[in-house]
C-alpha positions as CSV (number, residue, x, y, z in Angstrom):
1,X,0.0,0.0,0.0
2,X,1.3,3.6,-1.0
3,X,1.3,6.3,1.7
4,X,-1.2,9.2,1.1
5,X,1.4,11.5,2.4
6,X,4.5,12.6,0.4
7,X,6.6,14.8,2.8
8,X,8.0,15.1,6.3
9,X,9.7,17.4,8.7
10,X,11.1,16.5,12.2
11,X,12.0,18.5,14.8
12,X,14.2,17.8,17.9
13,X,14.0,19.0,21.6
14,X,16.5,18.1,24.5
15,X,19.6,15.5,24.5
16,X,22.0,14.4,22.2
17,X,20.0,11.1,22.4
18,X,17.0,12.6,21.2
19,X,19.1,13.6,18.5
20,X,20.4,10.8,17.8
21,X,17.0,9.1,17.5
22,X,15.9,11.5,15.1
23,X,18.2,11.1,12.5
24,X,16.8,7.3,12.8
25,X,13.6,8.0,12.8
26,X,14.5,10.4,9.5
27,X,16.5,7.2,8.1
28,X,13.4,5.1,8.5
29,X,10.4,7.6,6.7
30,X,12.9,8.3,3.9
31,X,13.6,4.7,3.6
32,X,9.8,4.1,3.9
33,X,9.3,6.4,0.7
34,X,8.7,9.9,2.2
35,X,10.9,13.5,1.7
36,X,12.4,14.9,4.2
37,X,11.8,18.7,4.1
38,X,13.2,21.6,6.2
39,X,11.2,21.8,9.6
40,X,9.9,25.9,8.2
41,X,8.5,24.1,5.3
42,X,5.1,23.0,4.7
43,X,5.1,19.3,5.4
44,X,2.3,16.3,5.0
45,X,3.5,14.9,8.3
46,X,5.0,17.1,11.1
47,X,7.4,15.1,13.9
48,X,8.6,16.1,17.0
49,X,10.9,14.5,19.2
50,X,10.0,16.0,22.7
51,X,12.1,16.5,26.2
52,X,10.7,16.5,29.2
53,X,13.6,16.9,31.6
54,X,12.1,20.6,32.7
55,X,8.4,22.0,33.0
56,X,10.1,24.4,30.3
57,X,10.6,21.4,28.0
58,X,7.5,20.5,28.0
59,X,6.1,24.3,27.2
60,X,8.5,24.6,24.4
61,X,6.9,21.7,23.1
62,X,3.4,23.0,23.8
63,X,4.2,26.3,22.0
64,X,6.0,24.9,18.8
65,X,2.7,22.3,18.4
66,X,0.8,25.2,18.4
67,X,2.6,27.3,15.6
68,X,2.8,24.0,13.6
69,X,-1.1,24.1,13.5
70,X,-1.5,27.7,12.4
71,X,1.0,27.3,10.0
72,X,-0.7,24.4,8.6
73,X,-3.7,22.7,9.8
74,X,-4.0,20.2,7.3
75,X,-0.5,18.8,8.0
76,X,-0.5,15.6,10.6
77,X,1.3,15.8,13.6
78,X,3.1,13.5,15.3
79,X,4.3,12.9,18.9
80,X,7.4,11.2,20.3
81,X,10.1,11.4,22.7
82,X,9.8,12.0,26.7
83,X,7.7,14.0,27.4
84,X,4.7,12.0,25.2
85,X,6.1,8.7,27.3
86,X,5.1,10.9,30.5
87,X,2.3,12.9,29.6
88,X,0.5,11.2,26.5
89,X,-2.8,11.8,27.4
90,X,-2.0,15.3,28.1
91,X,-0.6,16.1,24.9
92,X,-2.9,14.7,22.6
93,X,-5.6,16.7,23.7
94,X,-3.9,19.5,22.7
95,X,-5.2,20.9,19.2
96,X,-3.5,19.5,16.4
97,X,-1.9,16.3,17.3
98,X,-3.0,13.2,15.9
99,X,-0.8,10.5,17.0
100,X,1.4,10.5,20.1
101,X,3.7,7.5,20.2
102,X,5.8,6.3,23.2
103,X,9.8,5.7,23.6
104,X,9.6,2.0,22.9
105,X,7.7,2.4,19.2
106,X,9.7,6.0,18.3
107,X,12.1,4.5,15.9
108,X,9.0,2.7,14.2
109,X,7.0,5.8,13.1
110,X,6.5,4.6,9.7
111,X,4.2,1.5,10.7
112,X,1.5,3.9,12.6
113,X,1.0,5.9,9.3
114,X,-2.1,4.3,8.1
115,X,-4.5,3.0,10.5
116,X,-3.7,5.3,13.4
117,X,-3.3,8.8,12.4
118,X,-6.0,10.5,14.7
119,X,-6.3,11.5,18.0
120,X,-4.2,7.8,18.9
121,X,-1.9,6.9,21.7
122,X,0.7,4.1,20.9
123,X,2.8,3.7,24.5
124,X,3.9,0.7,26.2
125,X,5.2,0.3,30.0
126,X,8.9,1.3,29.7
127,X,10.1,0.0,32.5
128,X,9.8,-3.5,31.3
129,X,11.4,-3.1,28.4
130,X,14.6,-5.1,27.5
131,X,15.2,-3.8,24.1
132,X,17.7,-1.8,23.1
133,X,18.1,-0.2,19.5
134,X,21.5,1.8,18.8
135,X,20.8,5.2,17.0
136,X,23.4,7.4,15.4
137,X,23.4,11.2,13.9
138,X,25.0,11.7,10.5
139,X,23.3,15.4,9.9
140,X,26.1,17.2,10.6
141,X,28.6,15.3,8.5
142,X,31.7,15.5,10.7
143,X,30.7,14.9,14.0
144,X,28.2,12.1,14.7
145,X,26.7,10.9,18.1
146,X,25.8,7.1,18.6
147,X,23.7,6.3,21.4
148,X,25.6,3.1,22.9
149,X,23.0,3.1,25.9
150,X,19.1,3.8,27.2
151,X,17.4,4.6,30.5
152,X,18.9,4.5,33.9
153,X,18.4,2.7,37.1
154,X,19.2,5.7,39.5
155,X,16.4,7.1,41.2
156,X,17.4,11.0,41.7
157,X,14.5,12.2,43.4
158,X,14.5,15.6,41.0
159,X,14.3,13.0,37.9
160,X,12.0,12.3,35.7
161,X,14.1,10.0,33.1
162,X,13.8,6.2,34.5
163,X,9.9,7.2,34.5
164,X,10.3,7.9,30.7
165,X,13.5,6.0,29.1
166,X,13.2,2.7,31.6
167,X,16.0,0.7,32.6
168,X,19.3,1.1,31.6
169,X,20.9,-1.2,28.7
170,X,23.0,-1.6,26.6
171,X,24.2,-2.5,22.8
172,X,26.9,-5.2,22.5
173,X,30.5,-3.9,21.7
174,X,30.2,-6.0,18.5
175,X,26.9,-4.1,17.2
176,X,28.2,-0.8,18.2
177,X,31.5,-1.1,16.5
178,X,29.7,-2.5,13.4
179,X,27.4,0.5,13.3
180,X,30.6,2.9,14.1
181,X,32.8,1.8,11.1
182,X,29.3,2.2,8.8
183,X,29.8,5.8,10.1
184,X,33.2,6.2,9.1
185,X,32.8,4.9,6.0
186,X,30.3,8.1,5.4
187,X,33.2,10.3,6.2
188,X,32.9,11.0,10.0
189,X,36.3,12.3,11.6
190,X,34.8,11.9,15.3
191,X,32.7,10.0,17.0
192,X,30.2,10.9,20.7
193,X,29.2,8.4,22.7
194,X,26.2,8.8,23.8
195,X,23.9,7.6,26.4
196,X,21.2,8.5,29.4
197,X,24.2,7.3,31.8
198,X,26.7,6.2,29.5
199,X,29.1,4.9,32.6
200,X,26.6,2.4,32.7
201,X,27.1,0.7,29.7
202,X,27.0,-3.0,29.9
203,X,26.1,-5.6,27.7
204,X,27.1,-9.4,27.8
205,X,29.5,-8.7,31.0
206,X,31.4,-6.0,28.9
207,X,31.5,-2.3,30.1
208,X,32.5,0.7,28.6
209,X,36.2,0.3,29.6
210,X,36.6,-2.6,27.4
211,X,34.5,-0.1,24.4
212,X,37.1,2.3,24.7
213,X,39.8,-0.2,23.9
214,X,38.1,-1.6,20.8
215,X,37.7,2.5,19.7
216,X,41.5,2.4,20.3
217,X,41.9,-0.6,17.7
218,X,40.1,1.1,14.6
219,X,42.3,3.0,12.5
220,X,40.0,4.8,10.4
221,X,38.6,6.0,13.7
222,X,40.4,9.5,14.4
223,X,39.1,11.2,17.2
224,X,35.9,10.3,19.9
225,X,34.7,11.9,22.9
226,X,32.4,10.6,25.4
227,X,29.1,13.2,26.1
228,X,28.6,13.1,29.8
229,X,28.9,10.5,32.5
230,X,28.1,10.4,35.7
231,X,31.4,11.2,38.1
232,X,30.9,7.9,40.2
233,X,31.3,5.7,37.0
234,X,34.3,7.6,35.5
235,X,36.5,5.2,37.1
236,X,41.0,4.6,36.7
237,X,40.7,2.6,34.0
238,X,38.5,4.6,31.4
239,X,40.7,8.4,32.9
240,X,43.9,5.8,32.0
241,X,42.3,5.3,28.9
242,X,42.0,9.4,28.0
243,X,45.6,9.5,29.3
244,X,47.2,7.6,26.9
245,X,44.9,8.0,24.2
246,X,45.9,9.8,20.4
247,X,42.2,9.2,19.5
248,X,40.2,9.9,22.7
249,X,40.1,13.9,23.1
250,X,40.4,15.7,26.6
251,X,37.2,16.5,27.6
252,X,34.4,15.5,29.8
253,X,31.2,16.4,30.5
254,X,30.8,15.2,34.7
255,X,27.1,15.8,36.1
256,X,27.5,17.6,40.2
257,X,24.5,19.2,40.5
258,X,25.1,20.7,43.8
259,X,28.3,21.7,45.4
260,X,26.2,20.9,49.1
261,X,26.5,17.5,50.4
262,X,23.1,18.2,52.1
263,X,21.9,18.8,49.2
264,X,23.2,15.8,46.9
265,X,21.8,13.8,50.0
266,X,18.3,14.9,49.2
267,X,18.9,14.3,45.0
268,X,20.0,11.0,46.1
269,X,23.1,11.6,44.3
270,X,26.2,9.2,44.4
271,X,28.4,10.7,45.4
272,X,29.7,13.2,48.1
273,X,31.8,17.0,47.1
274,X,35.2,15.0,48.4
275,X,34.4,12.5,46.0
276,X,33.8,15.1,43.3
277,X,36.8,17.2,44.3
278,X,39.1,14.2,44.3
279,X,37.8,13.2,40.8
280,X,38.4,16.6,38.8
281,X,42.1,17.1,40.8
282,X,42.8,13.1,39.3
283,X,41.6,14.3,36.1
284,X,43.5,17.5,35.7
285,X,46.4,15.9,36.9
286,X,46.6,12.4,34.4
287,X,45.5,15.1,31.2
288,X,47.0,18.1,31.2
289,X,44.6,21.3,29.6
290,X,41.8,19.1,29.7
291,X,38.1,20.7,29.1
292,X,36.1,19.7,32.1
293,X,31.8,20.5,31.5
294,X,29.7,20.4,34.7
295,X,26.0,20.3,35.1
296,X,24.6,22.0,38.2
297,X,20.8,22.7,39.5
298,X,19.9,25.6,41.5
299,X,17.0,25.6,43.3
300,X,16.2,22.4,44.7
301,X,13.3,22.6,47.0
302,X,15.2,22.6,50.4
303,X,18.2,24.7,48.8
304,X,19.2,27.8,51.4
305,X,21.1,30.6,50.6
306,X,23.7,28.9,52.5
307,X,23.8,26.0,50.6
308,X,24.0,27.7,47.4
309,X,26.5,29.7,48.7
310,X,28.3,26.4,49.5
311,X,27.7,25.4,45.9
312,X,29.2,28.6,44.5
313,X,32.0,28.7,46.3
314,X,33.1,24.7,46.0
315,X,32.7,25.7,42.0
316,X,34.5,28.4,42.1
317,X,37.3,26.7,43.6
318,X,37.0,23.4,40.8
319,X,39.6,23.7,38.0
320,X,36.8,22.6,35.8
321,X,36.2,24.7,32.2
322,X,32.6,25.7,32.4
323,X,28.7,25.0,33.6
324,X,25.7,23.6,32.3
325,X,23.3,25.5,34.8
326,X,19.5,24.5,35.2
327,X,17.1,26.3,37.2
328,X,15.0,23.1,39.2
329,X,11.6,22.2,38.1
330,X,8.8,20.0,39.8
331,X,8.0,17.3,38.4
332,X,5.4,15.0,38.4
333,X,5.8,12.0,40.3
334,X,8.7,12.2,41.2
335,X,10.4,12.3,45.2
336,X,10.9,16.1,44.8
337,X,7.9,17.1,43.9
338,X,6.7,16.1,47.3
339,X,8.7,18.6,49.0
340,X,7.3,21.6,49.7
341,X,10.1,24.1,48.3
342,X,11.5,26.8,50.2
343,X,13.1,28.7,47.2
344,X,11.2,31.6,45.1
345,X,11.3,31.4,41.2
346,X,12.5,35.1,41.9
347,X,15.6,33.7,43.9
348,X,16.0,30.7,41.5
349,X,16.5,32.8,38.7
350,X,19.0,34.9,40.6
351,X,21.0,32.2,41.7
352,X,20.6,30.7,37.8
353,X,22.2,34.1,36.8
354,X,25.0,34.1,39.5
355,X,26.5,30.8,38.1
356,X,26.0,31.3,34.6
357,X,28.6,34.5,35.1
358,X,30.5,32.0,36.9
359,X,30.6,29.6,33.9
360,X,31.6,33.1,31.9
361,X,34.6,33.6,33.3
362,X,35.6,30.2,34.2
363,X,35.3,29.2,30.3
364,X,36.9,33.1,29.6
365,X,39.8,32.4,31.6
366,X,40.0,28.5,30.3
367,X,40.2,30.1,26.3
368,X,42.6,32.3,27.7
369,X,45.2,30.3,28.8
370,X,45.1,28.2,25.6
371,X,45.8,31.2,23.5
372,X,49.3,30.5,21.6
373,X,48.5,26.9,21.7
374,X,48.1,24.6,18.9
375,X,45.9,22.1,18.9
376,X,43.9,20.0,16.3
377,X,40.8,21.3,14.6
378,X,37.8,19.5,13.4
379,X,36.0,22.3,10.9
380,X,32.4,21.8,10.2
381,X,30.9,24.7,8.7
382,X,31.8,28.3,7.1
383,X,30.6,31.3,7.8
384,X,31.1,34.5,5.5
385,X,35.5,34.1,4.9
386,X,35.7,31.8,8.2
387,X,35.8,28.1,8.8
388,X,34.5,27.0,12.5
389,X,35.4,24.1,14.2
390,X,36.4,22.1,17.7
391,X,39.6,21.5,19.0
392,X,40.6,18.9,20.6
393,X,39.3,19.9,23.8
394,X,36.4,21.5,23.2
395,X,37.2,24.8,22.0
396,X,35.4,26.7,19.1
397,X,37.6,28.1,17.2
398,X,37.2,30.3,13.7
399,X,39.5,30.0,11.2
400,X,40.0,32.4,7.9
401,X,41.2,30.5,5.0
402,X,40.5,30.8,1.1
403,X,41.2,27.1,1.3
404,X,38.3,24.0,1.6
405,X,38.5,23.5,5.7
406,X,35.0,21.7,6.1
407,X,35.5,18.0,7.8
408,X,39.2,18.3,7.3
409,X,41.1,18.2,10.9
410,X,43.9,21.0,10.7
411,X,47.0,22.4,12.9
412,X,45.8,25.8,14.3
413,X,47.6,28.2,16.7
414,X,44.5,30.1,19.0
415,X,45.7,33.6,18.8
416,X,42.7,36.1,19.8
417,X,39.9,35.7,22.2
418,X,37.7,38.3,21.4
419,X,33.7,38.5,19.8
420,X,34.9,34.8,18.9
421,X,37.9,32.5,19.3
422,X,40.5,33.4,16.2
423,X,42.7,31.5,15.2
424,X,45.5,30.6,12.3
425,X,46.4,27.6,10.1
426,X,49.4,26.2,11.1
């Protein structure tokens, strides 16, 4: 049977695993016989791949469904991702939305495209699922992120994720490096490992120690990075690993989320600020310049001033390169919720504000001492007379060359930290 509709448009909220699902979902409509057209174009069938992390995620959604409407009614909108795993009935109320399909089903759009486009919810319980499919991003032609694992079996009490991804698993190291040299073949210099708690990869008693050391084996494997793990699973052997490494590039992404143990008590974290501490000084110490993300929440519902302050100031103190800062939001069922917060969204957003500057001029101060440095540079795109690419550790750097730079990995010197970070061709 021939679809009655031609065309298609996704579009993506959230994680680099959202992402990374999208580009599979793309592969599996085109595959199926549809066009893929830019998400500002009218489309037949309209997609989104939803977050639901914050209270914000789910309003971007909410608003972007909306405009989709207006734009055209006619077109068919479809729901995936998170946030229609956790609120399905919610969201296909809302006006314009004729299918909402849950995580397990989301790579699988393509068989829901007859029979159940209209006011339908397709959602299974997640957290007995056992399957695990691996997804990969190829839109962006140099880098690409491969999702190597799915859900998690923590139980942060400010977290909504087990509720909507399940349990965590894994791909075996054989299916993922199968799927990784595909990739290369395409032309990819680097590859992200990606995951919900990528730490916890396992499969088959393997773990992602013994991942890492089959990435070291394939030689037309350049450069990879790993997206974020958790700091209680970045253990000796994988830090060794990133040591030693010409192909695994020095920068992490490490979750603390508060810098009070009080606090990281109450999210049920892993792990205590000694822990934390000891972690980035190891890290700094084995790699030298290395790039060091951290993700931090302010605003938890029992969060003082004083605690914040604590927060602040064991940050400020962290030789780490920059912050990922969330402002807390309730969420449905989950432990937090049930707390009866102490903390104004006035005050959260102050406090949001006070570390963001604090991310400023840690990442300011982090270019800075890199300028005069050479490093190697993975250029994917060109703006105007200026190439714009990664270094090895995480810097974006623009280039100005007459020459082709795009997914070419070049010598550069970083000589100016200004508007944006210059630099030259070595």
């Amino acid at each position: 049977m021939s679809s009655p509709y031609k065309t298609f448009a996704i579009k993506t909220f959230g994680c680099k695993v959202n992402f990374a699902d999208s580009s599979m979902i793309t592969q599996g409509l085109v595959e199926y016989g549809l066009s893929c057209v830019d998400i500002k174009e009218i489309a037949d069938i309209y997609i989104i791949n939803t977050c639901s992390v914050t209270e914000n995620a789910d309003k971007k959604a909410n608003k972007f469904i909306e405009s989709l409407n207006m734009k055209s009614p006619l077109s068919k909108i479809i729901i995936t991702g998170c946030y229609a795993q956790l609120n399905a009935e919610k969201i296909s109320q809302q006006e314009g939305v004729d299918l909402v399909i849950g995580m397990e089903d989301k790579l699988n759009i393509e068989k829901y495209l007859f029979e159940n486009l209209g006011k339908n919810i397709i959602r299974k319980n997640i957290d007995k699922t056992s399957e695990f499919n691996i997804s990969y991003s190829l839109s962006e032609r140099t880098r690409s992120f491969i999702k190597i694992q799915d859900g998690c079996d923590y139980s942060c009490t400010y977290c909504t994720i087990p509720s909507a991804r399940g349990k965590s698993r894994s791909g075996t190291i054989d299916n993922i490096l199968n799927k990784i040299n595909f990739i290369l073949e395409s032309g990819i210099k680097e590859i992200v490992l990606s995951g919900i708690n990528v730490g916890d990869f396992s499969s088959n008693n393997e773990d992602l120690y013994m991942l890492l050391l089959e990435l070291e084996k394939l030689n037309k494997l350049h450069r990879y990075r790993i997206s974020s793990i958790e700091p209680n699973l970045l253990n000796n052997n994988i830090i060794n690993v990133f040591s030693k490494s010409k192909k695994a590039l020095p920068h992490f992404h490490i979750p603390l989320q508060s810098g009070s143990n009080k606090i990281l008590k109450a999210m049920k974290r892993r792990y205590s600020t000694i822990d934390y501490c000891k972690l980035i000084k190891k890290i700094n110490k084995k790699i030298p310049n290395v790039c060091i993300g951290v993700d931090v929440i302010v605003g938890f519902p029992l969060e003082t001033v004083d605690d914040f302050m604590e927060t602040y100031n064991f940050i400020e103190d962290l030789n780490i390169s920059y912050l990922h800062v969330f402002s807390y939001s309730k969420r449905f069922n989950t432990e937090a919720s049930n707390i009866e917060s102490i903390v104004s969204s006035k005050e959260i957003i102050h406090r949001r504000k006070v570390l963001q500057k604090l991310s400023n001029d840690k990442f300011k101060y982090y270019i800075n001492k890199n300028i005069g440095s050479e490093s190697k540079v993975l250029f994917e795109k060109k703006e105007n007379e200026f190439y714009e690419g990664l270094t090895e550790n995480y810097i974006r750097v623009n280039v100005k060359s007459k020459k082709e730079l795009k997914n070419k990995i070049k010598n550069v010197r970083i000589i100016k930290n200004d508007e944006f970070v210059l630099g030259e061709l070595i």
